[in-house]
Phi, psi and omega in degrees: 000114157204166194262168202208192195054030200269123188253152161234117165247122182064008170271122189037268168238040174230124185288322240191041230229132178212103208256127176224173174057060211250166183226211232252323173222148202229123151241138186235140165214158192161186187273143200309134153100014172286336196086011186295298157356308193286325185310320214285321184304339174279328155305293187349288192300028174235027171215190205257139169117188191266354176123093186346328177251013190065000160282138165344127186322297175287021164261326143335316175297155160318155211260164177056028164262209172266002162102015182191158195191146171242119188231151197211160183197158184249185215199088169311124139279166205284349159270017163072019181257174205242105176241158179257124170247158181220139171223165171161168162273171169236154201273341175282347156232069211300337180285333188244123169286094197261188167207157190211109161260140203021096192356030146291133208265129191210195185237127162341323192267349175288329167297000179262002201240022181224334179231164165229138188209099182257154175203181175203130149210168209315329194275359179254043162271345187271349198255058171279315185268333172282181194294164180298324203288317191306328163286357184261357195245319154344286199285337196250333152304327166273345181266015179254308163356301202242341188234105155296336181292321155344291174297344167278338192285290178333272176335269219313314204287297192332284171334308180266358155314296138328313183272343172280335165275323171305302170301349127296003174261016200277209207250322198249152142304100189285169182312133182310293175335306193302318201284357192287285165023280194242357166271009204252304161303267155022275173296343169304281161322291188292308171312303178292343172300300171305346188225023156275316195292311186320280163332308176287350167262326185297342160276328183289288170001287192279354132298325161314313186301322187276347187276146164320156204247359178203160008266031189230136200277129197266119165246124196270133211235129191252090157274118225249090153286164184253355167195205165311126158269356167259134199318292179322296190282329150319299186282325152326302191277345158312275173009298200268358165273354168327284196337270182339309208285320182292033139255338169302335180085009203176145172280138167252021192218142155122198189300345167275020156198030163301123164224160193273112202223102216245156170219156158281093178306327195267349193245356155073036198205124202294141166008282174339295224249005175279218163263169181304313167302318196275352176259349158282303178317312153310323162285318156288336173301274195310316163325277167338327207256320170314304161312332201263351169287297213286357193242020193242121168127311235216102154332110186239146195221148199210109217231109152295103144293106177078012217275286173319308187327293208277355182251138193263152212325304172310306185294321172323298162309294180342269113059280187265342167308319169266015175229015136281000170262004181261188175250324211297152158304139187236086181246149201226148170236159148199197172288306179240143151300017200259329151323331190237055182271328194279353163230357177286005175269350188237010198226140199265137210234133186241154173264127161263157199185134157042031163095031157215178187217141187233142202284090163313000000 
């Protein structure tokens, strides 16, 4: 299964962009700031969540355009039957994300139970060196990857997170009822969130274990909960931490203070402290090990942004060699063809140049 047809209207700097006939792996190339990126953010958005770059909806439409942009793409199955997926605004609710599968009206997580969509780009290289919460928006973007029912766990526990800190922050101790209450979601909703992330590392794990240890450096992988995973027992240790949190200002017990804990496995040395060559390499390991997660069930799309570039020949190969051993859909950006030479007899290749793109 992959997608193919794929229109961008009024998205970001493509008036009017249309990719057809596209295959099992896509190069887009052209010169920085050509618009190759916005193509990939725009697959992004046919799955569930905000987007490789996490931007704001009205930051998408075209700038000086009417304020609202649309991206749609048909999603080939494997009997050559068609679905059509879609997402966009509208110009009176330029902020809400709507989606229409086969022009039928639907919810962003219903586009995870039709696409699966990953991705590696240049802004995810800090994260080993950012804060714990960026692994954590990590770990839960690959866990929608594979459980669309995730990003509602997520949202939700976000929410009543919130309202549980607020009601402890008043000026009085609220009523034991309000808080039975909203720790109840909370501990519902927060478990399930903590045993998803659980899950999604113990499969990148058993995946690892089967990959070659070179050339991209085997990272052995910790998930750290912040609390109980189990619902009962969660809502419990809410229960008995009021006091604390409301002298603390903040829940100190739960998935929101989960953390993700990558080491270099042959040098037995954390993420953080390695070189630079060795935490890209470990980040494409684990993409890769996702990918071979995220495609079983599920149309899966794998979008490299700058990827090739950044490899010196060997890996580079290496490189398209396990991701011609996969089933994913492949889309790659760089500058130059010269970067995709180890795939170009196999790959539909377009110049992108001032927000449109032509099928070389």
């Amino acid at each position: 299964m992959s997608l193919d047809r794929i229109a961008l209207s009024r998205f970001r700097n493509h008036a009017d962009t249309v990719l057809d006939q596209a295959a099992r792996f896509n190069v887009l190339v052209g010169e920085n700031g050509a618009g190759k990126t916005n193509v990939l953010e725009a697959l992004s958005l046919l799955a569930p969540g905000r987007g490789l770059r996490r931007a704001a909806l009205i930051d998408l439409a075209q700038a000086g355009g009417p304020g609202h942009f649309a991206v749609g793409a048909s999603l080939t199955m494997h009997d050559d039957d068609h679905v059509r997926l879609g997402t966009f605004t509208q110009p009176d609710r330029p902020a809400r994300r709507l989606v229409r599968i086969n022009e039928a009206a639907a919810s962003a997580v219903a586009l995870g139970e039709w696409l699966s969509v990953g991705w590696l780009t240049p802004a995810m290289d800090r994260l080993f060196m950012d804060s714990a919460g960026e692994r954590r928006r990590y770990m839960d973007r690959l866990a929608v990857a594979i459980e669309p029912g995730h990003a509602a766990h997520a949202a939700r526990q976000a929410a009543a997170l919130r309202e549980r800190n607020r009601l402890l922050s008043g000026d009085e101790m609220p009523e034991a009822a309000w808080l039975d209450g909203i720790e109840a979601q909370l501990a519902r909703h927060g478990a399930a969130l903590a045993q998803g992330r659980a899950r999604l590392v113990e499969g990148l794990k058993a995946e690892l274990a089967d990959a070659p240890a070179e050339p991209f450096a085997r990272p052995a992988l910790t998930y750290r909960p912040g609390g109980p995973l189990d619902e009962q027992a969660l809502a419990e240790t809410l229960v008995h931490s009021r006091r604390r949190d409301r002298a603390a200002g903040r829940t100190l017990i739960g998935p929101q203070r989960d953390e993700l804990e990558v080491v270099f496995a042959a040098k037995d040395v954390p993420a953080a402290q390695c070189s630079t060559g060795e935490q890209k390499a470990m980040l494409i390991a684990i993409t890769l090990a996702h990918g071979a997660l995220a495609q079983k069930g599920r149309a899966s799309v794998l979008l490299l942004d700058e990827v090739a570039a950044h490899l010196d020949p060997v890996r580079r190969l290496a490189l398209f060699e396990r991701l011609a051993q996969g089933s994913a859909q492949v889309w790659m950006t760089g500058t130059e063809m010269a970067a995709f030479e180890g795939i170009a007899d196999r790959a539909a290749v377009w110049q992108v140049s001032g927000g449109a793109a032509q099928r070389l």
